[in-house]
Biotite code that builds the C-alpha atoms (Angstrom):
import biotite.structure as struc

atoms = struc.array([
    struc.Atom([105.817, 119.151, 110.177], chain_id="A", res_id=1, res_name="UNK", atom_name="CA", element="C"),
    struc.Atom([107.073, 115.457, 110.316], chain_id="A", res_id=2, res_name="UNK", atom_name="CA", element="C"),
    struc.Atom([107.326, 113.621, 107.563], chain_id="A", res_id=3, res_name="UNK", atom_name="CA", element="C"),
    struc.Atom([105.339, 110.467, 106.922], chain_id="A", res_id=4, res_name="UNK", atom_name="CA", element="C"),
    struc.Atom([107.998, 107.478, 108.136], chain_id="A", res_id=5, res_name="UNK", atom_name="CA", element="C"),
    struc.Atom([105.230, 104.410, 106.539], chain_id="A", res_id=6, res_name="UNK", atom_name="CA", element="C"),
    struc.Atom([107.046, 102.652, 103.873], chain_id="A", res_id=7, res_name="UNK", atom_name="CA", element="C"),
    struc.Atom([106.762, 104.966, 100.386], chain_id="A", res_id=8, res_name="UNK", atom_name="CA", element="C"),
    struc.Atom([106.665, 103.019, 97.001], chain_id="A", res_id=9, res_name="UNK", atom_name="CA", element="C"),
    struc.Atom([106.124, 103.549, 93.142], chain_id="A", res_id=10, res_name="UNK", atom_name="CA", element="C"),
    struc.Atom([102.597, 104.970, 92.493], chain_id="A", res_id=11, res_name="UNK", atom_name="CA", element="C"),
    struc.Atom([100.119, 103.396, 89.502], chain_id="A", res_id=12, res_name="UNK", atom_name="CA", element="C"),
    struc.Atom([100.511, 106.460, 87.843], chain_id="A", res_id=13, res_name="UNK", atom_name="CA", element="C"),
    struc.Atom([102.616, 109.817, 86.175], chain_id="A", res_id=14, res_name="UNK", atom_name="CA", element="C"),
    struc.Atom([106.221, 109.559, 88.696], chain_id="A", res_id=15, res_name="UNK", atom_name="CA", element="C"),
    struc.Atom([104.088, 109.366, 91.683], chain_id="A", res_id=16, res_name="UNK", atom_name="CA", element="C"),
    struc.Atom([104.889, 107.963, 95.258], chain_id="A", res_id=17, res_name="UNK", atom_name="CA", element="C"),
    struc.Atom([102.458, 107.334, 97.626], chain_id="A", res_id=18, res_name="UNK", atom_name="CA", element="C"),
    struc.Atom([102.321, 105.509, 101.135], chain_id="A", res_id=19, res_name="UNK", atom_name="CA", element="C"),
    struc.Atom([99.490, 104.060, 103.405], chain_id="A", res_id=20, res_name="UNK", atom_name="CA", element="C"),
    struc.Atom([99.568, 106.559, 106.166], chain_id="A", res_id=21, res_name="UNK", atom_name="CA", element="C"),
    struc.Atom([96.674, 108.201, 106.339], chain_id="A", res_id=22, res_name="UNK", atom_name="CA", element="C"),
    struc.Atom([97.851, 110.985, 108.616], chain_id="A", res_id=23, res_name="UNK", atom_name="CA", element="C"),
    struc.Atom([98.728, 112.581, 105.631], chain_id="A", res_id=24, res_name="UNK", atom_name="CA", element="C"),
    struc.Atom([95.739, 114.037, 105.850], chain_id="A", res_id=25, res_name="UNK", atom_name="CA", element="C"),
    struc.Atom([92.307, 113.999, 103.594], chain_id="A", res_id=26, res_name="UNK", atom_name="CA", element="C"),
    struc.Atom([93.064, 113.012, 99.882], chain_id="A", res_id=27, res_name="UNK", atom_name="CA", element="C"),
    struc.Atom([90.175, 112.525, 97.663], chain_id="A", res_id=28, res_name="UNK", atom_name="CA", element="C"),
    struc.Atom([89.348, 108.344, 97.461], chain_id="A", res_id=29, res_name="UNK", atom_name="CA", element="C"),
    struc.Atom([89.396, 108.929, 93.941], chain_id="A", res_id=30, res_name="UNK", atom_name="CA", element="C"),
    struc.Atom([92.768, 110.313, 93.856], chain_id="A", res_id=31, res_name="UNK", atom_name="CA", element="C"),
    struc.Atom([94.160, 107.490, 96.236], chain_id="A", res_id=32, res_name="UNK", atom_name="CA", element="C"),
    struc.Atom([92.627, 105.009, 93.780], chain_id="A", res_id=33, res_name="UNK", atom_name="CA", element="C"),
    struc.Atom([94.044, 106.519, 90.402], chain_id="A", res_id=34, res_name="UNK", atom_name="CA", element="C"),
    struc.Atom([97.676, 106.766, 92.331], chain_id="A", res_id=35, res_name="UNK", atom_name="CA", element="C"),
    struc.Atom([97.447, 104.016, 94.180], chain_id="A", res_id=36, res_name="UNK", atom_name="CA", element="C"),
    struc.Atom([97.516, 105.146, 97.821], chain_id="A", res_id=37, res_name="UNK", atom_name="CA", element="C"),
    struc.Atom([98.091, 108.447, 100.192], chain_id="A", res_id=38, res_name="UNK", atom_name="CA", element="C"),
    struc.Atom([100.430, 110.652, 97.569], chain_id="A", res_id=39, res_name="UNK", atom_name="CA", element="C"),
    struc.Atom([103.643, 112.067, 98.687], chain_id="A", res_id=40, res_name="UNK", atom_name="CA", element="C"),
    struc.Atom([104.831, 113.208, 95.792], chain_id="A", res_id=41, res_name="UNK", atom_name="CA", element="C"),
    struc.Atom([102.872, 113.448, 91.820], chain_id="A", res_id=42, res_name="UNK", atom_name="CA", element="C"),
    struc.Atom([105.048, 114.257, 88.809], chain_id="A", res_id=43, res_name="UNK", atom_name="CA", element="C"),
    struc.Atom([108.573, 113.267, 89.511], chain_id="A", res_id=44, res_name="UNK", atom_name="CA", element="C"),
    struc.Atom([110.921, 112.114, 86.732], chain_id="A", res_id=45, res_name="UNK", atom_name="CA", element="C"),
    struc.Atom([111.190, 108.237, 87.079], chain_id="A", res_id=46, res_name="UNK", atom_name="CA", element="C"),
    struc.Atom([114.281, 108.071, 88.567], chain_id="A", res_id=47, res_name="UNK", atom_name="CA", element="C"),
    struc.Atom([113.552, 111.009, 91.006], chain_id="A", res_id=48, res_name="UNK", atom_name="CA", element="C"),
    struc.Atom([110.278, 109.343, 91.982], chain_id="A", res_id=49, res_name="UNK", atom_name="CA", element="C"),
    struc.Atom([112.765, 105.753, 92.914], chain_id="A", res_id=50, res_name="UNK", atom_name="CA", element="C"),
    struc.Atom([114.768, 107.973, 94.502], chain_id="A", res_id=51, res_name="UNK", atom_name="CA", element="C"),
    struc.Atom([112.080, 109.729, 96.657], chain_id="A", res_id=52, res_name="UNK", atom_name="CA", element="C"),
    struc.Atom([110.781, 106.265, 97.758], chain_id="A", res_id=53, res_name="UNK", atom_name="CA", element="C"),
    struc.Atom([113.482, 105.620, 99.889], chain_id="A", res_id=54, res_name="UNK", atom_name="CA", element="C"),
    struc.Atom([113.829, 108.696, 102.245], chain_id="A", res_id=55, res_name="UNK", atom_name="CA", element="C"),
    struc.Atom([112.140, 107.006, 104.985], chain_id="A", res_id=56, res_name="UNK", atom_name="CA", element="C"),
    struc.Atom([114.321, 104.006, 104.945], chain_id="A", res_id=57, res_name="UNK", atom_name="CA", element="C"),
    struc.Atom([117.487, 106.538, 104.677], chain_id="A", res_id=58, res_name="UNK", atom_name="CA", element="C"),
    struc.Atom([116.520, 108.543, 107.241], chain_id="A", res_id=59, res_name="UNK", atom_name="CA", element="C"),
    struc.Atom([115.747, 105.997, 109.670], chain_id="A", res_id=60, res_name="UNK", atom_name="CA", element="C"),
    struc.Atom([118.905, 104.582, 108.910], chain_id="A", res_id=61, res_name="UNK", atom_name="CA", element="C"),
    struc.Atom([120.741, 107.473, 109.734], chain_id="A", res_id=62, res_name="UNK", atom_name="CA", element="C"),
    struc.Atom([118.756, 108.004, 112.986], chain_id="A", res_id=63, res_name="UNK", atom_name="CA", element="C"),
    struc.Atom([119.268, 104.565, 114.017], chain_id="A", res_id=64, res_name="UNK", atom_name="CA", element="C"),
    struc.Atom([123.228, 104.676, 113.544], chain_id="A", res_id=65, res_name="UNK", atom_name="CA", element="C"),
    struc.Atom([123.049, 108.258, 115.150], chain_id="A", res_id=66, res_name="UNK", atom_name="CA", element="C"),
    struc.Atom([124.377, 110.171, 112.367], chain_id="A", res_id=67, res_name="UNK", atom_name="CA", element="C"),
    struc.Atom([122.227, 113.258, 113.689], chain_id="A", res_id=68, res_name="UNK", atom_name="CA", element="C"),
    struc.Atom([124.416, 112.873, 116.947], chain_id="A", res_id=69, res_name="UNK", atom_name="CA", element="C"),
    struc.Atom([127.781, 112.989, 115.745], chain_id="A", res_id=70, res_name="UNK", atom_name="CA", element="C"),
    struc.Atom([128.664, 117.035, 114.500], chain_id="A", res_id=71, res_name="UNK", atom_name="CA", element="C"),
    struc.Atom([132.411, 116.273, 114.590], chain_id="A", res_id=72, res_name="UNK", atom_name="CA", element="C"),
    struc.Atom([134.240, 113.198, 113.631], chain_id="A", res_id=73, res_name="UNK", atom_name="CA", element="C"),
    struc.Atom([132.917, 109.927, 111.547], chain_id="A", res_id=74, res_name="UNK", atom_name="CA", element="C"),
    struc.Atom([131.117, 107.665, 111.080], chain_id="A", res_id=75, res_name="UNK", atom_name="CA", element="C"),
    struc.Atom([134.329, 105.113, 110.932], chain_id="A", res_id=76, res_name="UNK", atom_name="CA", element="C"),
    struc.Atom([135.651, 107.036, 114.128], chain_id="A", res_id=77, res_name="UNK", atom_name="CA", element="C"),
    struc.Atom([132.519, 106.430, 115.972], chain_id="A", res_id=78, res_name="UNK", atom_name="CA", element="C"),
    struc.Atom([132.156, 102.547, 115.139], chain_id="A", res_id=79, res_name="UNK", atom_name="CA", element="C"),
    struc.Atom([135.735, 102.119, 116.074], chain_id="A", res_id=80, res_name="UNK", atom_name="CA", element="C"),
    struc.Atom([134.404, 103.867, 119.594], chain_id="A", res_id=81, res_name="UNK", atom_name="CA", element="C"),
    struc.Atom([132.146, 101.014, 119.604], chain_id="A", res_id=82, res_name="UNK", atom_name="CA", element="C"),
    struc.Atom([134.164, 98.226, 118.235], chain_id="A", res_id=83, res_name="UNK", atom_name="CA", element="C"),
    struc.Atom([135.850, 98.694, 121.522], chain_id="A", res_id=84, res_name="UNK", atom_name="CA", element="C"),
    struc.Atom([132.571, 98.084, 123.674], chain_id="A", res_id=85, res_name="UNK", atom_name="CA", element="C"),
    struc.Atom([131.982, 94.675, 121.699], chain_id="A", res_id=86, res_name="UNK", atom_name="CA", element="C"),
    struc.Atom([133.556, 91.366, 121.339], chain_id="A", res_id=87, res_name="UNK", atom_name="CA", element="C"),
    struc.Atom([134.520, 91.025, 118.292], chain_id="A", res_id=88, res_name="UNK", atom_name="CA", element="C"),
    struc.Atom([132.435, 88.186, 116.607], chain_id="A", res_id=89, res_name="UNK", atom_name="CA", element="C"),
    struc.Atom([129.214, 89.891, 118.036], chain_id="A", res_id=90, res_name="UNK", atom_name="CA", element="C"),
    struc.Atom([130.564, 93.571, 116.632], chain_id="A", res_id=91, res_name="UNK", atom_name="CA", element="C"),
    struc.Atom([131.452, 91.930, 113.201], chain_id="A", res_id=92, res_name="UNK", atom_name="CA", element="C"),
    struc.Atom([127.577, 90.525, 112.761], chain_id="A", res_id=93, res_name="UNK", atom_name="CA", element="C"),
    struc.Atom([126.224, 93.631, 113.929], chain_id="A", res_id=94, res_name="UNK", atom_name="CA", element="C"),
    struc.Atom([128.405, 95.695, 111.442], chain_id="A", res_id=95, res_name="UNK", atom_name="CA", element="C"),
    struc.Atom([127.535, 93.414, 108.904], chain_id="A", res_id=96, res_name="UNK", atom_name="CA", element="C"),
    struc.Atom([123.672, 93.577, 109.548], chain_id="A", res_id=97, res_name="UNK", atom_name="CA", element="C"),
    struc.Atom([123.806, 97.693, 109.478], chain_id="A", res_id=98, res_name="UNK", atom_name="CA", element="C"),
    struc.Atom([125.578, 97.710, 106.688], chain_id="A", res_id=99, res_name="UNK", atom_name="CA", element="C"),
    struc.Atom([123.698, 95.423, 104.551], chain_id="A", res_id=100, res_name="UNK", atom_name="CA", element="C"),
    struc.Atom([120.562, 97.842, 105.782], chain_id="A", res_id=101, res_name="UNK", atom_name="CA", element="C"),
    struc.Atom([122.487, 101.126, 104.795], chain_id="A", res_id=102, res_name="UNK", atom_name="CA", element="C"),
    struc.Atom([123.366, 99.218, 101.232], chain_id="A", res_id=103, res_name="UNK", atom_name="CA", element="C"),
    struc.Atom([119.423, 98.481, 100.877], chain_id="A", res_id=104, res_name="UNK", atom_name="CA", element="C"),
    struc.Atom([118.413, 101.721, 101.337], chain_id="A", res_id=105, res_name="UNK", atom_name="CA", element="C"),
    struc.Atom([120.982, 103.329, 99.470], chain_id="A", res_id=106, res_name="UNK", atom_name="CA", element="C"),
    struc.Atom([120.703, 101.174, 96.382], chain_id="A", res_id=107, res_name="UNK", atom_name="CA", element="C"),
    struc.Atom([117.068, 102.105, 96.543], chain_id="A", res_id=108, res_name="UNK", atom_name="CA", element="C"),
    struc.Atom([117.887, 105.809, 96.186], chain_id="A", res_id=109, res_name="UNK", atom_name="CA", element="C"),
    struc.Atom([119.988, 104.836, 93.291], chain_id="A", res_id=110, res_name="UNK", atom_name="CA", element="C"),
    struc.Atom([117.961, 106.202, 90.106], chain_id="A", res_id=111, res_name="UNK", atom_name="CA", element="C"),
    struc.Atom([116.503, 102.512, 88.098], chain_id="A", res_id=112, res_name="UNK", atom_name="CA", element="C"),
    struc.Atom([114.224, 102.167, 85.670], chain_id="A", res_id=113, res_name="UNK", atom_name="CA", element="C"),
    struc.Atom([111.171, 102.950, 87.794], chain_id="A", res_id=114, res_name="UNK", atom_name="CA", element="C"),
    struc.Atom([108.660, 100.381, 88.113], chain_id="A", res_id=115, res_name="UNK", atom_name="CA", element="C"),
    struc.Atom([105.056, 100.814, 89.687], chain_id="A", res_id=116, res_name="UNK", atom_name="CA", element="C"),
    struc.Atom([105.203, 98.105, 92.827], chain_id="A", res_id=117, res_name="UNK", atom_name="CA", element="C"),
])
């Protein structure tokens, strides 16, 4: 079963993360009310529940930069295959612009105080 890719966030209530995407299936509009949308998750420690809410982001990420691809080698062995293919000025702003995603995501994971959104 796929996981739901919408953005997750910080339910209203108890370490909760919930979404939009309503092919999660039938939840009770009562539920979705009290939580605060589609729940992926009810009960998680704060900083579990911050660092739940960022899977999607991470894993597209990783998709995107083709980690799933790569069985052997590295990631710094694969962008110097790259870095090859690209002038430099255009592979320095794309590097830049990936990386500043990855950082996003990755501070995202990083247990916080967790704050309903």
């Amino acid at each position: 079963m796929a996981i739901s890719l919408a953005p997750w966030r910080l339910g209203k209530e108890g370490g909760s993360v919930v979404c939009d995407d309503e092919t999660l299936g039938p939840q009770d509009p009562k539920s979705r009310e009290y939580y605060g949308g589609y729940v992926v998750c009810e009960s998680a420690t704060p900083s579990n529940a911050q660092g739940i809410t960022a899977l999607p982001e991470l894993l597209a990420a990783c998709k995107e930069h083709g980690f799933e691809d790569w069985p052997h080698g590295t990631f710094p062995d694969a962008l110097n295959g790259l870095a090859a293919e690209l002038e430099s000025e255009k592979w320095a702003t794309w590097l830049h612009r990936k990386a500043d995603e990855i950082k996003a995501a990755i501070a995202k994971a990083e247990p916080t105080e967790a704050k309903p959104q």
